[in-house]
C-alpha positions as CSV (number, residue, x, y, z in Angstrom):
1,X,-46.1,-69.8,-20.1
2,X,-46.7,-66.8,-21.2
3,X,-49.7,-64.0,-19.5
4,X,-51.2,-63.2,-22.1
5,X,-52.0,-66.3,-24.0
6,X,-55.8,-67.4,-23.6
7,X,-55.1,-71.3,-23.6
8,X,-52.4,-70.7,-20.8
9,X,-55.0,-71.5,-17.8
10,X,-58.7,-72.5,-17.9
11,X,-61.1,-72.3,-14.8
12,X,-60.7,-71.1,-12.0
13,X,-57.2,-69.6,-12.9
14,X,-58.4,-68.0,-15.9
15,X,-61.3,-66.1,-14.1
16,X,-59.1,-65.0,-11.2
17,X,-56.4,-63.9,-14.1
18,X,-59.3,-61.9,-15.8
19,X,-60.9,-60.8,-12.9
20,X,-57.8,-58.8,-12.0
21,X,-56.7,-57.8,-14.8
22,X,-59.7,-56.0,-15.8
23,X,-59.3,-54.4,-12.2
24,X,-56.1,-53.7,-11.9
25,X,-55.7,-51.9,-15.1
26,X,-51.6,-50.6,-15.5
27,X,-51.0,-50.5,-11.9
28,X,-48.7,-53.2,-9.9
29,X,-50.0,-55.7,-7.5
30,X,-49.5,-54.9,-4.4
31,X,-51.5,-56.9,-1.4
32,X,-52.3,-55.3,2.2
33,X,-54.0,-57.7,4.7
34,X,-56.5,-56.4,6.9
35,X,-57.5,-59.3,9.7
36,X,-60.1,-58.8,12.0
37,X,-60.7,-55.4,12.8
38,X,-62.5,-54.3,15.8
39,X,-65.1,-51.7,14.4
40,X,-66.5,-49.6,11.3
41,X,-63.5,-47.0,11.6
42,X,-60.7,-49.4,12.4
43,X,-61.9,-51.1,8.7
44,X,-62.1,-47.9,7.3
45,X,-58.5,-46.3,8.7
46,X,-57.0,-50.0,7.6
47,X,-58.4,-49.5,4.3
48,X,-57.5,-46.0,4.0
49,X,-54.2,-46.8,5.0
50,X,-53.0,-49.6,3.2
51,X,-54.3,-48.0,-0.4
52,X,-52.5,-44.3,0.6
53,X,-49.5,-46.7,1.2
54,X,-49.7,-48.3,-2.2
55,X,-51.9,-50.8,-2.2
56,X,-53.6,-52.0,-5.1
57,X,-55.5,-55.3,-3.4
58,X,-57.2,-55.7,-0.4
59,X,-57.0,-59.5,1.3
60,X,-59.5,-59.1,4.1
61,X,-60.5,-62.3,6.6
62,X,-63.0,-62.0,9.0
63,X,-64.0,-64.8,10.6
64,X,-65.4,-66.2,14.0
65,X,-68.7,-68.5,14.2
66,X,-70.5,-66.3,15.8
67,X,-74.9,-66.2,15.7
68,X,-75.3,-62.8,14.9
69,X,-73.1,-63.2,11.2
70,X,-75.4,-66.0,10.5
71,X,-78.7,-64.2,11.6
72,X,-77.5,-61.2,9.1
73,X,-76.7,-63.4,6.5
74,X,-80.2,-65.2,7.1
75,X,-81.7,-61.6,7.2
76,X,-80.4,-60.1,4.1
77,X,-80.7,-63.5,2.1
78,X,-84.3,-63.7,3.6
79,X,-83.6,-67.7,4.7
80,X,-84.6,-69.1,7.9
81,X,-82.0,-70.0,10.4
82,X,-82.1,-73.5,9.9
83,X,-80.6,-72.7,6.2
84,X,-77.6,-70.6,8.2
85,X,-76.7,-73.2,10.6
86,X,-75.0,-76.5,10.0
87,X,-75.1,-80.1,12.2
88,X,-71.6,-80.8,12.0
89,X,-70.9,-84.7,12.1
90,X,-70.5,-85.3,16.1
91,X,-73.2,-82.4,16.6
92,X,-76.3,-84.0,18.5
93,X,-80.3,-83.1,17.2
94,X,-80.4,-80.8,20.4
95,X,-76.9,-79.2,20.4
96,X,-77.9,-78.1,16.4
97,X,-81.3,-77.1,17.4
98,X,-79.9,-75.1,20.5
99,X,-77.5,-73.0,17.9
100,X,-80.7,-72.8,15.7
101,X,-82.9,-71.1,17.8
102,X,-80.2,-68.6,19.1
103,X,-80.5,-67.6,15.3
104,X,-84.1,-67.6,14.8
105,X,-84.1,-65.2,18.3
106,X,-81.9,-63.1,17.1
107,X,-83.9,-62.3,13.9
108,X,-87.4,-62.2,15.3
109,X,-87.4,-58.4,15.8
110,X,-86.2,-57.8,12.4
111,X,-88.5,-60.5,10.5
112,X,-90.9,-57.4,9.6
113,X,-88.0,-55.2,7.6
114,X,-87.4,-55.3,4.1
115,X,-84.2,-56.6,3.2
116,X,-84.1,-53.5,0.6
117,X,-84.9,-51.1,3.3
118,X,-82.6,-48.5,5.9
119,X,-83.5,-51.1,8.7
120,X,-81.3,-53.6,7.4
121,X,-78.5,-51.8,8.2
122,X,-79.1,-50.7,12.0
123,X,-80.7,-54.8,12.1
124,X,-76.6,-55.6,12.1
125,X,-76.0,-53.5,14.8
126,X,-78.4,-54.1,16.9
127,X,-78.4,-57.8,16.8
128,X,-76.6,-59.1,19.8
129,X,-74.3,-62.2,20.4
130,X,-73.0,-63.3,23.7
131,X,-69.1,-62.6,23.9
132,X,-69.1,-61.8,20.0
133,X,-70.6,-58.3,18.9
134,X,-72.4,-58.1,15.8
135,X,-69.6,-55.1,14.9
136,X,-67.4,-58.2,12.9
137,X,-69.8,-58.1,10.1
138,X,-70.4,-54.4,10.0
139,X,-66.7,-53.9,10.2
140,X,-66.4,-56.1,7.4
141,X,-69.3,-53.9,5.2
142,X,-66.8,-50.9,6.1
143,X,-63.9,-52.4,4.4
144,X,-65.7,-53.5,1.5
145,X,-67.4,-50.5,1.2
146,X,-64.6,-48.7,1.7
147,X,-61.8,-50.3,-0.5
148,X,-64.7,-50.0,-3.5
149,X,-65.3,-46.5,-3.3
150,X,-61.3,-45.9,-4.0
151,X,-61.7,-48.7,-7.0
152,X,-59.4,-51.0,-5.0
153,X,-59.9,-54.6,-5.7
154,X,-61.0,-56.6,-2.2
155,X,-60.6,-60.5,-1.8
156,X,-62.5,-61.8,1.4
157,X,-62.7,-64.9,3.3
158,X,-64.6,-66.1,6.7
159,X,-68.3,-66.1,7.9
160,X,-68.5,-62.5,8.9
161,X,-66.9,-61.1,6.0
162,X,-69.4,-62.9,3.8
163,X,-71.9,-61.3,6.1
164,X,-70.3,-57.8,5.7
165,X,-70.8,-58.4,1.7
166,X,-74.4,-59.4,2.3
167,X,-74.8,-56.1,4.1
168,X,-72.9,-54.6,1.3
169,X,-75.0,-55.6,-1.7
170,X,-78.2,-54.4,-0.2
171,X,-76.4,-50.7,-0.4
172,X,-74.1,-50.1,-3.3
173,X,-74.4,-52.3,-5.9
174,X,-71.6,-51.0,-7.8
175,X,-69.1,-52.1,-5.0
176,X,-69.8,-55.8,-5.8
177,X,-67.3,-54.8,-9.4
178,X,-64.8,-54.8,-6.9
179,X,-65.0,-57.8,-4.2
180,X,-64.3,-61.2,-4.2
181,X,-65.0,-64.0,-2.4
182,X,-62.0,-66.8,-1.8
183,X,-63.7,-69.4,-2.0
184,X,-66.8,-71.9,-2.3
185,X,-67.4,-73.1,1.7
186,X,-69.4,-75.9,2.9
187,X,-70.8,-73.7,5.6
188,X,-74.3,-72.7,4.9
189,X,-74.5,-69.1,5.6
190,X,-71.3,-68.6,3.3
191,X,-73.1,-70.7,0.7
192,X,-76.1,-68.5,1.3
193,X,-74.4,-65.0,1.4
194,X,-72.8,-65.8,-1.7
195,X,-75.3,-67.2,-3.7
196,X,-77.1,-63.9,-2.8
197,X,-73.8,-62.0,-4.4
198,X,-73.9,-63.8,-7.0
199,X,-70.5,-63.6,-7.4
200,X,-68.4,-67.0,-8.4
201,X,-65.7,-67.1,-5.8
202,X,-62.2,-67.3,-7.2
203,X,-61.7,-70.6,-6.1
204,X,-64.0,-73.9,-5.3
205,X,-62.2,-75.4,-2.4
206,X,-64.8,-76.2,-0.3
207,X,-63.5,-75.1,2.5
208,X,-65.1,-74.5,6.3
209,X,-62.1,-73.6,8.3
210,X,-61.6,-70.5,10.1
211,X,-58.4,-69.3,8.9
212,X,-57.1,-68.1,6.2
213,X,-55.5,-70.3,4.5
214,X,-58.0,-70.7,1.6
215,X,-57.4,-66.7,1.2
216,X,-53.4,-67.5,1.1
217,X,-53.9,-70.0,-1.6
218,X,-56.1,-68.1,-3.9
219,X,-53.4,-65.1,-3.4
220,X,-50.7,-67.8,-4.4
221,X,-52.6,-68.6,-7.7
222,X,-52.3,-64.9,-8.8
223,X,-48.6,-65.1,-8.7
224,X,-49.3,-68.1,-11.3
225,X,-51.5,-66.1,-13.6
226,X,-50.1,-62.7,-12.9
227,X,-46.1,-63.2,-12.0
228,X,-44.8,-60.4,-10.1
């Protein structure tokens, strides 16, 4: 099967194949992971690093269920939190409604700030989360930020990296050339943040796990469409 033939692949493959090649343009693929990092400058050095080493694509997974990526994505997308939050089969009226309001709480001090405006981005920090800081989703706005402004192309997967990239398209919107989501998710603040980006995903798995498997899969189908 050869690359360059326009019948080879259809769909989803074909998208992902054009996607990168109109990103990649004569240079080889090579793939740094970045997983979880703690803060703005750890996503910035990982970034930094892994395209001085060589590195021509960016898989980043950020993940963790945590309030305060689903009150950012609520903010940014300008949903309430019941459109962030999902009853899970098992999940009891109040258990859902508990979640719910620890969202809505979170967001009350920022319901007056323009989505468009500077607040939005000290709104991330300063929302708060029990246990998980709020940092996951601006770490993830680092990276993306970061690997757009050296024209690297990013993949991304997991509820705070979505609500990294919500942060992100409030602020450049040329980086969104260069980002990717994995995947479509059945988790509603995913679906929100990315029908706010606008951006099909790469792949429609439907996923709502918190690895990154989806993210290894959709890295899998580029060896298909662009063999090493």
């Amino acid at each position: 099967m050869a690359n360059d033939d326009p019948n080879a692949v259809t769909g989803d493959l074909a998208r992902l194949r054009d996607w990168w090649a109109n990103r990649r343009g004569d240079r080889e693929r090579s793939i740094a992971w970045i997983l979880d990092p703690a803060d703005d400058d750890e996503a910035r050095r990982a970034v930094d690093r892994a395209i001085d080493s060589g590195a021509t694509l960016i898989a980043l997974h950020i993940d963790g269920d945590d309030s305060a990526s689903r009150a950012v994505i609520a903010f940014v997308a300008n949903v309430p939190a019941t459109d962030v939050v999902e009853q899970r089969p098992g999940t009891t009226d109040h258990a859902w409604m508990e979640a719910v309001a620890e969202v809505r709480d979170l967001l009350e001090p920022f319901r007056g700030v323009s989505p468009e405006d500077d607040g939005v981005d000290s709104a991330a920090h300063a929302l708060p989360a029990p246990g998980i800081p709020a940092a996951k989703a601006h770490a993830a706005q680092a990276a993306i930020t970061s690997a757009a402004q050296r024209e690297t192309a990013i993949i991304f997967d997991g509820l705070a990296a979505h609500a990294g990239a919500a942060l992100v398209s409030t602020a450049d919107s040329r980086a969104q050339e260069w980002m990717l989501p994995a995947t479509s998710s059945t988790d509603p603040a995913i679906r929100e943040a990315q029908i706010l980006l606008d951006i099909e995903p790469a792949t429609h798995f439907g996923t709502n796990g918190g690895n990154a498997t989806s993210l290894r899969a959709v890295l899998s189908l580029l060896d298909v469409v662009d063999p090493a």
